[in-house]
N, C-alpha and C positions, 0 to 999 in steps of 0.2 A: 241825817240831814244832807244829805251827798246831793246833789244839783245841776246836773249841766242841762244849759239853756240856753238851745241855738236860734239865731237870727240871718237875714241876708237872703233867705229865697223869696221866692217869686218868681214872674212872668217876663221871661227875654227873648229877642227874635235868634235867630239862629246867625253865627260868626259873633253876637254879645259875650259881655262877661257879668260876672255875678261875684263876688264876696261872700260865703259863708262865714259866720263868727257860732262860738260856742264858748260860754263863760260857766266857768265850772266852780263851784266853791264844795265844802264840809268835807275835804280830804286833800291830801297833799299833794297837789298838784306835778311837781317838780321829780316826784320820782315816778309817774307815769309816763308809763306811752299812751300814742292818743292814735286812735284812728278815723277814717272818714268809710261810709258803707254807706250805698244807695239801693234803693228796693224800684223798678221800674214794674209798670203793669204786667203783669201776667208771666214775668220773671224772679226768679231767685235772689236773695241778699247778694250783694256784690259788694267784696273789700277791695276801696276805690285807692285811696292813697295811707299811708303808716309814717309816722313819726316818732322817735325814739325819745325817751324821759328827756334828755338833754337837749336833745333839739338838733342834734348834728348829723342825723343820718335818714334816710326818705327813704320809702318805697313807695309806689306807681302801679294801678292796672297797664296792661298793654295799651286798652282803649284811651285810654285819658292823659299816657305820659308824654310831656312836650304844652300840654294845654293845661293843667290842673298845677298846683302846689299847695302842699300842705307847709303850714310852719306853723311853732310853738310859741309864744312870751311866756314864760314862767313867771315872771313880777308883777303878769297881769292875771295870771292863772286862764288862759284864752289858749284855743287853737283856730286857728282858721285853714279853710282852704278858699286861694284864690283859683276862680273857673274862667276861663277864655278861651275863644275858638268855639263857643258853646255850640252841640249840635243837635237836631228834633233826638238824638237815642239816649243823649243827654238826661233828658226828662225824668224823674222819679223824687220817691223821697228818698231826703241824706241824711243820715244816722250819724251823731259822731258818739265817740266810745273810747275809756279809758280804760287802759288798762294795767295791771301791778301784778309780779309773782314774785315771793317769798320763798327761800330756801332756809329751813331752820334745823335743830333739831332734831326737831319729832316729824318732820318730813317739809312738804310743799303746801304753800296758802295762795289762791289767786282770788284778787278784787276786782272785779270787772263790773263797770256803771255804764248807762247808754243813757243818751240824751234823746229828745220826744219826737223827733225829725221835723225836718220842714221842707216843705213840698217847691220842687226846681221846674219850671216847667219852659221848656224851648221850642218856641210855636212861631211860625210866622201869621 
């Protein structure tokens, strides 16, 4: 019953902003990382921004760092990424995705969940 279900896209003109939310439940939120990935017409999956389980450390595409942030609430089991500066290349859908790897053992276990995307589009 693992669950993430994102909200917040839509239709923006270009220099807007937009709010992404992604509310995750059926797994423990708190020791994942989370990611943000957007798929643009007639291009490749692209990993946009990365958040650590904890919440204290970022990573950024080149294209989007200074406009974009990702951050974590673990008491609300959410990630979001806030978008500003929005621009037409902007445009795709945004994927968000959790992620967990386990060292044990009898070796290595990874849990990886993706959520259903939702479509960003920055048009004037």
């Amino acid at each position: 019953q693992v669950q993430l279900v994102e909200s917040g896209g839509g239709l923006v003109q270009p220099g807007g902003s937009l709010r992404l939310s992604c509310a995750a439940s059926g797994f423990t939120f708190s020791s994942y990382a989370m990611n943000w990935y957007r798929q643009a017409p007639g291009k490749e999956r692209e990993l946009v921004a990365h958040i650590t389980s904890a919440g204290d450390r970022t990573n950024y595409a080149d294209s989007v760092k200074g406009r974009f942030t990702i951050s974590k609430d673990n008491a609300k089991n959410t990630v979001y990424l806030q978008m500003n500066s929005l621009k037409p290349e902007d445009t795709a859908v945004y994927y968000c995705n959790a992620l967990l790897t386990l060292r044990g053992s009898y070796g290595e276990k990874t849990y990886d969940y993706w959520g259903q995307g939702t479509q960003v589009t920055v048009s004037s």
